[in-house]
C-alpha positions in Angstrom: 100.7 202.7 128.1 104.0 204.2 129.8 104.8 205.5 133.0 103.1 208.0 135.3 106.3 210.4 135.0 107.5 212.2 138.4 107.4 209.9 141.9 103.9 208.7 142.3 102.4 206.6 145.0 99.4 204.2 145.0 97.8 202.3 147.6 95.9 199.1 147.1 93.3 197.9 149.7 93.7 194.6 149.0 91.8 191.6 149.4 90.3 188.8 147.1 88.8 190.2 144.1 89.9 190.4 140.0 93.9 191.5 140.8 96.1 189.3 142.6 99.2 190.7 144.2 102.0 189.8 141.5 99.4 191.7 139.0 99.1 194.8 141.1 103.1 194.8 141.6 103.6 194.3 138.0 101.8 197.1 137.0 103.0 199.3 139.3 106.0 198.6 138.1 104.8 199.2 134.5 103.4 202.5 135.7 106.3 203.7 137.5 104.3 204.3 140.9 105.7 203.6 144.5 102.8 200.9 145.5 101.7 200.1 149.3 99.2 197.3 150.0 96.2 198.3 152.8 95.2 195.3 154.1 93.1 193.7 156.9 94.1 190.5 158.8 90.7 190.4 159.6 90.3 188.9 156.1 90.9 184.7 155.5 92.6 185.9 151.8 94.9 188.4 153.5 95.8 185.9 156.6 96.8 183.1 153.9 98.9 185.3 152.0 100.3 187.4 155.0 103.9 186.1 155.2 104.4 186.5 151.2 102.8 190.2 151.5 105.0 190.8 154.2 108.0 190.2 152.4 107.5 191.5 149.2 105.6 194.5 149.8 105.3 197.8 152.1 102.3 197.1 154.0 99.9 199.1 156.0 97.8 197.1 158.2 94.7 198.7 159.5 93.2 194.9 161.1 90.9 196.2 164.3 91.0 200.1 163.2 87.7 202.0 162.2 87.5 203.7 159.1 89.1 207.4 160.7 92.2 205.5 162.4 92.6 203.7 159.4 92.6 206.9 157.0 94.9 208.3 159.2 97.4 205.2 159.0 96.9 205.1 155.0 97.6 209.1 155.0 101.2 208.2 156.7 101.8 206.8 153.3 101.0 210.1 151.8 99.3 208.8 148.7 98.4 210.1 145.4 95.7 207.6 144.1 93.8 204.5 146.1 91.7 202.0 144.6 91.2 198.5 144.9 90.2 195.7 143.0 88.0 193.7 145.6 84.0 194.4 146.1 85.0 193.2 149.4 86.9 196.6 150.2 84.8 199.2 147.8 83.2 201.0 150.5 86.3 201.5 152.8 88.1 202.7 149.9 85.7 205.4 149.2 85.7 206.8 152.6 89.5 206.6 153.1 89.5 208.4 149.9 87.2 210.8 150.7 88.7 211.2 154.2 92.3 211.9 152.4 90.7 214.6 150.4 91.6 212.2 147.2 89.6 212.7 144.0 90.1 210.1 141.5 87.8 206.7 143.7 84.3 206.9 143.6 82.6 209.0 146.0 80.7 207.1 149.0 77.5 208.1 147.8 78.6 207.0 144.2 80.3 203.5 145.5 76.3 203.2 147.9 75.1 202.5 144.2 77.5 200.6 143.2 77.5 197.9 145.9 74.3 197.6 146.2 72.0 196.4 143.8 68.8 197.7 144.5 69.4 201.1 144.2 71.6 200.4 141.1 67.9 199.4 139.6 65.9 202.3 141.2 68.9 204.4 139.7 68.6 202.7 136.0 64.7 203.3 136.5 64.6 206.9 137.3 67.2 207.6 134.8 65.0 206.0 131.9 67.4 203.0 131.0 65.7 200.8 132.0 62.0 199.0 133.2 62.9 196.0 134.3 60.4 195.1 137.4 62.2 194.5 140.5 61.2 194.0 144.3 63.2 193.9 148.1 62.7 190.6 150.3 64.0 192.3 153.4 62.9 189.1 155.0 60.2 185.5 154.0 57.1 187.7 154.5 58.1 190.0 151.8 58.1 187.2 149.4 54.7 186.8 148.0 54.4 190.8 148.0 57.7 190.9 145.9 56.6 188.0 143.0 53.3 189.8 143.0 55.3 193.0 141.8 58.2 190.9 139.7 56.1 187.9 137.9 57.2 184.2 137.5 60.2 183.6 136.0 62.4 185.3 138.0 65.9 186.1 139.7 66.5 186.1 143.6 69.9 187.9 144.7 71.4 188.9 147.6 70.8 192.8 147.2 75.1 193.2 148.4 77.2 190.2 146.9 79.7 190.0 144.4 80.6 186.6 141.9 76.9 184.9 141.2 76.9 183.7 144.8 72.9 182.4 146.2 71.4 183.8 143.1 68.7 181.5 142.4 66.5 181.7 139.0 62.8 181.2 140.5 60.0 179.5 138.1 57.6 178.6 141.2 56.3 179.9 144.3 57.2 177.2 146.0 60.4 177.2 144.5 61.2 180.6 145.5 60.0 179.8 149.3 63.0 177.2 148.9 65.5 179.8 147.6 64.8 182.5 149.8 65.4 180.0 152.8 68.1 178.9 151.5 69.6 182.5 151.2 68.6 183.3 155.1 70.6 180.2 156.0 73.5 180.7 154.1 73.6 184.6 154.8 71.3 185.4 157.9 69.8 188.7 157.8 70.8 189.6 153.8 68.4 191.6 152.0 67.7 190.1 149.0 66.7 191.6 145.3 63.8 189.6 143.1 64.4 190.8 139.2 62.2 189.9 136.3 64.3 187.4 134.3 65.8 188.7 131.1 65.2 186.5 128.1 68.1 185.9 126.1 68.6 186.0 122.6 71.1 182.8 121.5 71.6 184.4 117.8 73.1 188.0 119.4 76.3 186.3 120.0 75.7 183.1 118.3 74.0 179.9 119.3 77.3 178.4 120.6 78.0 181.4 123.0 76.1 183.3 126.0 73.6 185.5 125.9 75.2 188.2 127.5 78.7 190.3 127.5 80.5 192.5 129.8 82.3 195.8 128.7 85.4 197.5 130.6 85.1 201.5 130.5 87.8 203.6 131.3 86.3 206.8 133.3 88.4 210.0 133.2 87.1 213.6 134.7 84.1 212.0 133.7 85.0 211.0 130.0 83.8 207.5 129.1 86.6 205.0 127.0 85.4 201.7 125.8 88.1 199.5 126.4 86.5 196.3 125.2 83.4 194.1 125.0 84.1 190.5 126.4 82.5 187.5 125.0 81.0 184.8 127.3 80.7 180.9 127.4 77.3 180.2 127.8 75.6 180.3 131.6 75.6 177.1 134.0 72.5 176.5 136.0 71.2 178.4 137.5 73.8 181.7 136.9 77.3 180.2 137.3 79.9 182.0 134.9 81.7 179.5 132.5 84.4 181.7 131.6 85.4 184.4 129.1 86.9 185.2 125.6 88.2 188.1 123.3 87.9 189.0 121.2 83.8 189.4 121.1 81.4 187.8 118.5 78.9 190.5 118.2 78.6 192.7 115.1 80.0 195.8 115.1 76.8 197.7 115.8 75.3 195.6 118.7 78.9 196.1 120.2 78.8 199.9 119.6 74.9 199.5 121.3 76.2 197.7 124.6 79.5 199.9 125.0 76.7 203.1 124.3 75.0 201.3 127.0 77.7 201.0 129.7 78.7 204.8 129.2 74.9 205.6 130.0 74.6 203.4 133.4 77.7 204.7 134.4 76.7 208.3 133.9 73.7 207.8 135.6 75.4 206.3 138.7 77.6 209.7 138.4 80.7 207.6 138.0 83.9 210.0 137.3 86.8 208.1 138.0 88.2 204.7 137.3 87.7 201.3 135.1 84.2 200.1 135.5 82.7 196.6 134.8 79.3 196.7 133.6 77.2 193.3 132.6 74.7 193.4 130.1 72.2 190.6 128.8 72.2 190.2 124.9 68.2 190.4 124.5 65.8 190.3 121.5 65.5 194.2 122.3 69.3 194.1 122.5 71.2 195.0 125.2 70.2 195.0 128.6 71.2 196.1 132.2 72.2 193.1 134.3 74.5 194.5 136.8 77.8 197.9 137.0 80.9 197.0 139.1 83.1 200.1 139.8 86.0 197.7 139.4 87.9 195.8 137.3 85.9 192.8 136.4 86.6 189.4 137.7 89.4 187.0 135.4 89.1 189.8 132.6 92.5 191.5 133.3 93.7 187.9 132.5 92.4 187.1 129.6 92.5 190.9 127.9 96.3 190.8 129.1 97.4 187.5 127.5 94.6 188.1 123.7 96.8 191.7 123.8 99.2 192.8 126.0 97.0 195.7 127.3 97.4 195.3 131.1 94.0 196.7 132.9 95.6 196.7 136.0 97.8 199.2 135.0 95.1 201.1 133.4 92.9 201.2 136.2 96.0 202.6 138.7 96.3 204.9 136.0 93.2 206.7 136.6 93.2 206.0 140.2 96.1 208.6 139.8 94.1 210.9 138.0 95.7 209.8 134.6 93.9 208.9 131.1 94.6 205.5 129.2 96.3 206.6 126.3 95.4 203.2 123.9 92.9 200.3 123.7 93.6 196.7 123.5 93.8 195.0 119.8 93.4 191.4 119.7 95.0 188.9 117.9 92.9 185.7 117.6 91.1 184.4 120.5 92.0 184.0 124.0 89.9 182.5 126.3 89.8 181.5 130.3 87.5 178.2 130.6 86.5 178.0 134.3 85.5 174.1 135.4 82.1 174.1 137.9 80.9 171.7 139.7 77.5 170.3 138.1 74.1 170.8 139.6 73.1 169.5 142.5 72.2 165.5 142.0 75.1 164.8 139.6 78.8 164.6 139.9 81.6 165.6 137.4 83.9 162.9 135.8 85.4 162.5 132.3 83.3 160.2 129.8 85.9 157.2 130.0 88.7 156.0 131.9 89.8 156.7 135.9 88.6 159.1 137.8 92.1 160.3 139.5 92.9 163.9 139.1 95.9 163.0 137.2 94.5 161.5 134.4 91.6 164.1 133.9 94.5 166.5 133.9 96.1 165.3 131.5 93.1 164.6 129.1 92.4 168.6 129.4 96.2 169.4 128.9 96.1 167.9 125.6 93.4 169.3 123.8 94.4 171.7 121.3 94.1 175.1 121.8 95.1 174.5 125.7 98.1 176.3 127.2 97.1 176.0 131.3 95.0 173.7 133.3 94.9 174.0 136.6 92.4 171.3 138.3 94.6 172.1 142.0 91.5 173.2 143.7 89.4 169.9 142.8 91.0 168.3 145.8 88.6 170.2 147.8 85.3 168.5 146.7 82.5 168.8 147.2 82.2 172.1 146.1 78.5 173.7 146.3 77.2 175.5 143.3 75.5 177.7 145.1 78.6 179.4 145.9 78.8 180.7 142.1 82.3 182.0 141.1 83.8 180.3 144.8 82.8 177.0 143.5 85.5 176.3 141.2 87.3 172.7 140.1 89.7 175.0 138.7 90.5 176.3 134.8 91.7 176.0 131.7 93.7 178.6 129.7 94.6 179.1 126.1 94.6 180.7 122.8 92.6 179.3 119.3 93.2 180.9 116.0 89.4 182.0 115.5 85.9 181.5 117.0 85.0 178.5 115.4 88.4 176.4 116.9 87.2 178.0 120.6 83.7 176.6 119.9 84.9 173.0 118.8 87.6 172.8 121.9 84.4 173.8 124.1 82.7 170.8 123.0 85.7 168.7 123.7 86.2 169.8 127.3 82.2 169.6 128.2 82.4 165.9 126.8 85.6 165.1 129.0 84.1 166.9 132.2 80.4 165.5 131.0 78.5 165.2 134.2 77.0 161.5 135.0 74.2 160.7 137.7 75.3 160.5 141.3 76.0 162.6 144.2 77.3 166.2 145.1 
């Protein structure tokens, strides 16, 4: 990809989301850009990591500083591209940008659809890509009003939220009365979204696989570049993301149909800058809207940077700088991140045979074949709630196969090891 050429500076508002600091350093580097950090002590993931940031990067800390003081301390650092790879820090990015007369970061008004999910839909709708029937719960009473609109089966959201967190699929009214209480006591005062639920189709990507894909755009001046389409393990109950692969398994037209797709939502959003996300649901009408992030998405820099070489961190500060990508990533074989969930509520996760320690169901997983990394370090912290989607990991399992059908068979193997058993959460 190459460097910027000439002295170049990047800030990062950082925070938790799909770059970690050693990634964002590293591809500065790689891009040849002076890199500053914004951060907020305000944040639990920035306190944590304080003391490393400290020493390993120029920092400017805007904790207890409103979104002009805070421009104005990022614009002693006299950038030339900002972006950020948390949903957590979208909106503050845009206005700093804004505010610093910087071009190449979503607009506010662009980054208002892109956090929040209702008007993403009322944008999809009036642009003409898609009907799906959707409905606001500002609060319980809405409730009935909004399944009246939406239909049984159906998806409840938090209408702001990032990482499949208290979305519930809903198949009763009584069943959504539960959810949406739930919601208000996890996250008092949220809006949430109700969507009719999308029916997948199991032979799009193949029975073994899930029913839906997400596809990385690079957005230059307004130029749309499919980066890649990334295949997915199949869904945990209710939405919980199993983990990723690439290459894909779709055939080359359905792939050219979802990456057609992702260019239209993000022209309709009036996105003109920067590596977008964008989540589609493999359907019997074929591809689908699910959701657009104007970010890199979550665990995919990993996985496209070990199947390739192609570093999408670097890419996206790239066009943060007002710089195209000049290549594509090519795979060779499959690479794949397997994340380990905690099981529905009611049942507790344990391998099939033998003790239960954390050793010994660490090194079961190490040996399969086909696994280079498995990291079970946050399992200590059980129980972990699955309603916390993405935040609910045991931890993850890393590696390379030579084709599909070795990914599919080392699949089985780890469900059977991890295969849940009656109990208690």
């Amino acid at each position: 990809m190459g460097t910027v050429g000439g002295e170049r500076t990047v800030g990062v508002l950082y925070d938790a989301g799909s770059a970690g600091a050693a990634e964002v350093a590293a591809a500065a580097r790689f891009c040849g850009a002076e890199l500053f950090l914004v951060v907020d002590r305000a944040s639990a993931h920035v306190r944590e990591l304080l003391p490393v940031l400290t020493r390993r990067f120029a920092l400017c800390d805007i904790t207890g500083l409103d979104a002009h003081d805070a421009a104005m301390a990022v614009a002693v650092f006299v950038p030339d591209g900002l972006l950020t790879f948390s949903e957590h820090r979208m909106e503050l990015t845009s206005v700093i940008a804004a505010a610093l007369g910087i071009p190449y970061w979503h607009t506010p008004a662009v980054t208002g659809r892109l956090v929040d999910k209702l008007q993403q839909r009322r944008t999809f709708a009036e642009a003409g890509l898609d009907d799906l029937p959707f409905a606001l719960v500002a609060d319980a009473a809405d409730l009935d009003a909004a399944l009246d609109t939406v239909g049984l089966p159906a998806v409840l959201k938090p209408r702001r939220g990032a990482g499949g967190r208290l979305v519930h699929r809903l198949d009763s009214v009584s069943g959504a009365r539960a959810a949406v209480a739930a919601c208000a006591d996890a996250a008092p005062g949220a809006d949430l979204l109700v969507e009719a639920l999308l029916p997948g189709d199991p032979g799009a990507a193949g029975a073994q696989w899930g029913d839906y894909v997400s596809v990385e755009t690079a957005v230059h001046r307004r130029e749309c570049q499919p980066l890649c389409v990334t295949g997915k393990f199949p869904l945990v109950e209710p939405f919980r993301e199993r983990g990723s692969f690439v290459p894909h398994t779709l055939d080359a037209s359905l792939a050219e149909c979802a990456e057609d797709l992702a260019e239209a939502a993000i022209g309709a959003l009036d996105i003109s800058d920067g590596i977008v996300h964008t989540e589609l649901k493999l359907t019997a009408d074929g591809p689908r809207l699910i959701e657009v992030n104007g970010r890199l998405g979550g665990l995919v820099g990993d996985v496209v940077r070990r199947g390739s070489g192609f570093d999408l961190v670097a890419a996206a500060m790239r066009l943060a700088l007002g710089l195209p990508v000049p290549d594509s990533p090519r795979f060779e074989g499959v690479t794949y991140q397997y994340t380990l969930l905690p099981p529905a509520r009611g049942t507790r996760q344990r391998p099939a045979a033998g003790p239960e320690d954390l050793s010994a169901r660490l090194d079961g997983l190490r040996h399969l074949p086909g696994v280079d990394l498995a990291d079970l370090t946050t399992a200590a912290a059980l129980p972990t709630d699955p309603r916390d989607g993405a935040g609910a990991r045991l931890g993850y399992l890393q590696g390379r196969t030579a084709d599909h059908a070795e990914l599919a068979r080392l699949a089985t193997a780890i469900a059977e090891l991890c295969r849940p058993v009656p109990g208690t959460v």
